[in-house]
N, C-alpha and C positions, 0 to 999 in steps of 0.2 A: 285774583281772577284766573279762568283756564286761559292756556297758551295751547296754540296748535304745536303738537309734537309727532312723531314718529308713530307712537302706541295709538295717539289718536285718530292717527289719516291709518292704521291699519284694522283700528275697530269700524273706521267707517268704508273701507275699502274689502268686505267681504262678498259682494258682489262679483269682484275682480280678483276673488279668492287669496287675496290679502297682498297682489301685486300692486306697489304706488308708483313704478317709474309708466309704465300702460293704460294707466287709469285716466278715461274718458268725461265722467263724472263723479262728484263727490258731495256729499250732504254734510255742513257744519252747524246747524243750527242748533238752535237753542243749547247752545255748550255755555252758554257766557262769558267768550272770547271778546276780549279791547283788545288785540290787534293782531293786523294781517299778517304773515311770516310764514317763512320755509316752502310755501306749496310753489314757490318761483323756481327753486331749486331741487323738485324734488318730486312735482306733478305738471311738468310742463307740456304735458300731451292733452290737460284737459277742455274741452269740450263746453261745458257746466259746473256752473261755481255757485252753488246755494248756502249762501253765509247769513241769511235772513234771523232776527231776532236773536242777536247778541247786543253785545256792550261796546261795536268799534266804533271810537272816535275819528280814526283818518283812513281815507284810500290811500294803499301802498302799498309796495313789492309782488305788484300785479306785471309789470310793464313785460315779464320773459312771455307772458302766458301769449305767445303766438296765435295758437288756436280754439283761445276761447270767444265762445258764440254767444252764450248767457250768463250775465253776471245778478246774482239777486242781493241788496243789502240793506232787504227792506226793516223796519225797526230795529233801526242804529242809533248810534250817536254822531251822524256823520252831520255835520257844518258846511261844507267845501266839496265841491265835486274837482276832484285833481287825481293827478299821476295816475290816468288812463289812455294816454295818447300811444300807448305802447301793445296793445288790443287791437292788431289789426284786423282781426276776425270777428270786434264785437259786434251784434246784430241787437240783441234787446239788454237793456239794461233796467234795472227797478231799485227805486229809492224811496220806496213808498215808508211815508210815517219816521221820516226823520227830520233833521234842523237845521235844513239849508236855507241859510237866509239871506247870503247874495248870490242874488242871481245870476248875475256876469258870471259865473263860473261857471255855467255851462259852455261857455263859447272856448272851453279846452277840448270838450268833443266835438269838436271840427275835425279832429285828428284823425276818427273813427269815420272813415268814411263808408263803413259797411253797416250803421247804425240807425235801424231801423225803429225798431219802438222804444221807446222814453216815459218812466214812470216815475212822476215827484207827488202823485195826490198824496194830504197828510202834512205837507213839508210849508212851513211859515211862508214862504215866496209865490206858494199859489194864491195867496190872500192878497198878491200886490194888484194892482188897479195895471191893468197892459199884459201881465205874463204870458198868458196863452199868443197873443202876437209877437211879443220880445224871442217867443223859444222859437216860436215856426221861423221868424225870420233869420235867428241865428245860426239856426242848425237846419241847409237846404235839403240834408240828406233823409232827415225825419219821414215816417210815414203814417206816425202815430206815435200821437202824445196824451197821455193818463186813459189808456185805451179809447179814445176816439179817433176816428180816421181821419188825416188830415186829405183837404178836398184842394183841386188846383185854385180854385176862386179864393179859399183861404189864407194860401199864401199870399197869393197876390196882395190882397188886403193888408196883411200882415206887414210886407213889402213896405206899404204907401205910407202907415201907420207908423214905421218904425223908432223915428225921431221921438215921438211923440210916451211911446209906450217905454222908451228906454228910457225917458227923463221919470216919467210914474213907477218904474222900478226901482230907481236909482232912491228916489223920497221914499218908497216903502222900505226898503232896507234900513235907512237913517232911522225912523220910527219905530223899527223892530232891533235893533241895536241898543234903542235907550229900555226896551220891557226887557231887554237879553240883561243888560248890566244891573236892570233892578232885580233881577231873578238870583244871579251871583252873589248879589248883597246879601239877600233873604236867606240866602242858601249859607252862608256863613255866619249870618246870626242863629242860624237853627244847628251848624256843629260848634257853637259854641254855647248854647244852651246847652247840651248832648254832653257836652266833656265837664262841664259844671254837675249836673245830674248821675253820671259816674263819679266823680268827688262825691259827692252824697250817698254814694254804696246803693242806692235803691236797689231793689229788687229786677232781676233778669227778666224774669217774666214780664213783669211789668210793663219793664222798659219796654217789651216786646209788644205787648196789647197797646202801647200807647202809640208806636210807630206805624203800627197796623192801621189803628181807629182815625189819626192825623190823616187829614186833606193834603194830598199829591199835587203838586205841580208838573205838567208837564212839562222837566226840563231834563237836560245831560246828566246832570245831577245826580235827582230822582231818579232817573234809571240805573243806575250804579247805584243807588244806596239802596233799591229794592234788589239788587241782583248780592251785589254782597249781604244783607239779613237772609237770603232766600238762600244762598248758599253755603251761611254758617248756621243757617237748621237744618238742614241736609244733611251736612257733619256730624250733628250732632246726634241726630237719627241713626243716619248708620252707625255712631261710635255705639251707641244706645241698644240696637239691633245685636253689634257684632260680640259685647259681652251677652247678650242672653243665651244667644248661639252656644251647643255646648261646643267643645273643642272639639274636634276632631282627631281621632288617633292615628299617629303617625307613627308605623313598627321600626324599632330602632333596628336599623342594619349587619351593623358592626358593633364588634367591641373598641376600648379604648386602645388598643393597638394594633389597631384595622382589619381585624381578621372577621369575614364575613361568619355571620349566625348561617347555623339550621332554621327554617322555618317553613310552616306548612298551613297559610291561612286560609287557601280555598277548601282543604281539605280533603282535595283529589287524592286517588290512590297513582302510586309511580312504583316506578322501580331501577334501578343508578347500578348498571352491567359495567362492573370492570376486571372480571375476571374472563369471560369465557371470550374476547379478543384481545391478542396482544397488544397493537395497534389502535382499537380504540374505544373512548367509554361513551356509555349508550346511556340515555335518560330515557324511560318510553312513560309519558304524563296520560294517563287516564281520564282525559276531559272529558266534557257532555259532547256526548254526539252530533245534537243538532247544533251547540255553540257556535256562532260565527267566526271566522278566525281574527275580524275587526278587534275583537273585544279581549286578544291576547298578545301578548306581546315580547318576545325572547330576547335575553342582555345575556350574552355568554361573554367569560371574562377567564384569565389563564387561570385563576385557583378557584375560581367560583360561579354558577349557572343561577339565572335568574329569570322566573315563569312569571308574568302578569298577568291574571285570570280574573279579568271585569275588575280589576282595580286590586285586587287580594295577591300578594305577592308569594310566589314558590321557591325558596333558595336554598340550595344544597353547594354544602364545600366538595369538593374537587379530591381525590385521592391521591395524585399528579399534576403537573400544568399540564394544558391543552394548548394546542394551536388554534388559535381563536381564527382567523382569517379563512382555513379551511372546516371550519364547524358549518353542519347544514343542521335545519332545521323545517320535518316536515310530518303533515298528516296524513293519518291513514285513512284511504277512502273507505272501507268497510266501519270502523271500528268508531271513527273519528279524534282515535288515539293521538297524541305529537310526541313523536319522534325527535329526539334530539341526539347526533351522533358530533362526539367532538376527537377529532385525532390527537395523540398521545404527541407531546413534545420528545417523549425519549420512549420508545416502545419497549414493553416488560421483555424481563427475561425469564423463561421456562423455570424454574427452579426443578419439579421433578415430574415424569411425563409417566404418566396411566399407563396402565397393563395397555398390551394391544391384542384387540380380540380376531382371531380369523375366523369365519366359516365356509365353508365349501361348497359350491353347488356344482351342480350338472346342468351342463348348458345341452339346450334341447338339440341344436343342432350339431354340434360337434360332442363327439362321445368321450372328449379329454375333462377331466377336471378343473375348473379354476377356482385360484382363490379368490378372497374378498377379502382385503385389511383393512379395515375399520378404525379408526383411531378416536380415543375419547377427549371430552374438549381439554385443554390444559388449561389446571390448576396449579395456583402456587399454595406450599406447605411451609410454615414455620416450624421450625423444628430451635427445643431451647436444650442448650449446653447444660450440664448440671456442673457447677463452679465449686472445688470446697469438698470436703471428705464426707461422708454415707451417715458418719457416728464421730461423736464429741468426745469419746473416748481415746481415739485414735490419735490424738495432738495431746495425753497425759504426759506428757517428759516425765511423772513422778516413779513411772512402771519403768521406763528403759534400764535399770539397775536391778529387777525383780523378776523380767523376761530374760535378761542373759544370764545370769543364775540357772531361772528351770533352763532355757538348755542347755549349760554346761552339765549343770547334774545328770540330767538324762542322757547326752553322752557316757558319760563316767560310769554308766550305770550296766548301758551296753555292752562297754567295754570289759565290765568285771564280769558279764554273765560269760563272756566269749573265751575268759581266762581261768574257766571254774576248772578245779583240779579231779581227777577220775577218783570214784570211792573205792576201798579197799575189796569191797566183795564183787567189783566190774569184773568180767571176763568176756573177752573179744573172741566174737565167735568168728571163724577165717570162713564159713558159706556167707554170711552176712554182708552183701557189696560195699563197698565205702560211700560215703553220700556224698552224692558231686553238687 
């Protein structure tokens, strides 16, 4: 069976825009809740309590709810009217179409002395011979019971009556006591047919068409065994539904050693500036102009930026880490461009800075010269080392023995030109200068 939990009082708390400690009113119905829990500790501001058509067998852990005003618990399993004297603000309560069958238990709402209307039609006890006088008399604070308006001359009546009609309530219960314990009986020879007939493998379906087609009794029972079949074909529906469904593709992130992907699903044009500021790198996303900015959503993170565009993710790795805490993010009103500017954790350093260009003008009023220094954006340049000799020849050790050879020779060589002897027919002419 459902339990009332947290998820559930916040799908039904969107009125109150999904706040449950402020929450005035709250709708449970048809959840097929068997029992009351958590809204003592957890919605004690409420107002209005609509728990109609479920599966609760007891009243309980109502007693914090200070200021609730209307309680509804009509088509239950509730037996016993109790652990309500803690409702001091109750005004109308409804108990319509449950199986209350001693009556005396209304005379716990004495406690409620702010308890104005009273609804049992539906309920075994109104069939008893006296009831409509038993309640007027028990409860003087009533001002309407199974929506008719109680008149003074009524009570009164009711008053003179009373002896009378509490002994014919007292007999009706005893006689509705003995069809309640023949109902139990019945009800357990029919789940023990049921667990016999499972022994027998039958067919599901079946079993299902036969449960359906079977004659219902009104009892506690019965309510529970159509809420559980009614809820394990629900299951089975959506289990049935949720394979047809194809999957849905979820773009994987990351690698397996956490380093965020490139990806580009919406397919916008961008452009990722981290050269022309030192200080900081620029995303500028080229979304639709008329886009709403609802329908986007920015997750900047220190090594990686993340664009959500109508559901289609934009993630670009990071050149640097950023300071995430000082990153703005914003659009352009002309363009409807977004702008994402993220400051540098350690701001670049120049490596080599552009020519600088002057040019000169003549300023109109003063007949001096000025300059203008212009300076071009800074870029950084890689520049690579060459490691290792030009030529593979240069590391032969087989030559070092064959290079000092040629030039020893070629000295030797010199030397004997420098040592050549003068021929017999020389004659040294004295005009001839010496050569310096």
């Amino acid at each position: 069976m459902v339990r009332i939990t947290m998820e559930l009082l916040r799908k039904r708390s969107e009125h109150n825009e999904g706040e449950i400690s402020t929450m005035e009113e709250i709708s449970l119905h048809q959840e097929s809740i068997d029992k009351i829990e958590l809204l003592d500790k957890v919605c004690r501001n409420l107002k209005i309590l609509l728990l109609q058509y479920n599966i609760i067998a007891k009243i309980e852990n109502l007693n914090m709810l200070k200021k609730l005003e209307y309680l509804n618990l009509a088509l239950n399993n509730i037996e016993v009217i109790e652990n309500l004297q803690g409702l001091e603000s109750l005004k109308k309560l409804d108990l319509t179409v449950n199986f209350i069958g001693d009556l005396r238990s209304v005379k716990s709402l004495r406690y409620n002395e702010n308890l104005e209307l009273l609804t049992l039609t539906g309920n075994p006890c109104t069939d008893y011979e006296g009831y409509r006088e038993y309640v007027i008399s028990t409860l003087p604070q009533l001002k309407e019971l199974d929506m008719v308006e109680i008149l003074r001359s009524e009570r009164i009546k009711a008053l003179q009556v009373y002896a009378r009609a509490k002994g014919d309530v007292i007999r009706g219960y005893e006689n509705y006591k003995k069809i309640r314990q023949e109902q139990i009986r019945r009800h357990r020879e029919k789940e023990a047919l049921k667990i016999t007939e499972i022994n027998e493998n039958e067919d599901e379906e079946a079993e299902n068409e036969r449960f359906w087609k079977q004659k219902s009794e009104h009892t506690p029972e019965d309510r529970i065994a159509i809420a559980e079949r009614t809820l394990k074909m629900e299951e089975k529906k959506q289990a049935s539904s949720d394979v047809k469904k194809p999957r849905k593709f979820v773009p994987k992130l990351f690698n397996n050693e956490g380093k965020p992907y490139n990806m580009n699903y919406p397919k916008v044009p961008f452009k990722l500036n981290d050269e022309e500021d030192p200080d900081n790198i620029i995303l500028d996303v080229s979304v639709y102009r008329y886009l709403d900015t609802s329908y986007m959503d920015v997750d900047v993170q220190p090594t990686y930026v993340r664009v959500t565009i109508k559901g289609k993710i934009l993630q670009l790795t990071l050149p640097c880490e950023i300071l995430v805490d000082k990153s703005t993010a914003k659009r352009n009103v002309t363009t409807g461009s977004l702008v994402i500017t993220m400051p540098r954790l350690h701001p670049s350093m120049t490596l080599c800075v552009n020519d600088i260009t002057t040019r000169r003008r003549e300023s109109p009023k003063k007949k001096r010269n000025t300059i203008t220094v212009k300076k071009r954006a800074f870029e950084s340049r890689r520049e690579y080392l060459e490691i290792g000799p030009a030529r593979i020849d240069e590391l032969d050790f087989s030559k070092i023995i064959e290079n000092s050879k040629t030039k020893v020779d070629r000295k030797r060589t010199v030397h004997r030109a420098e040592e050549k002897v003068a021929s017999a027919d020389f004659v040294d002419d004295p005009d001839v200068p010496p050569l310096e």
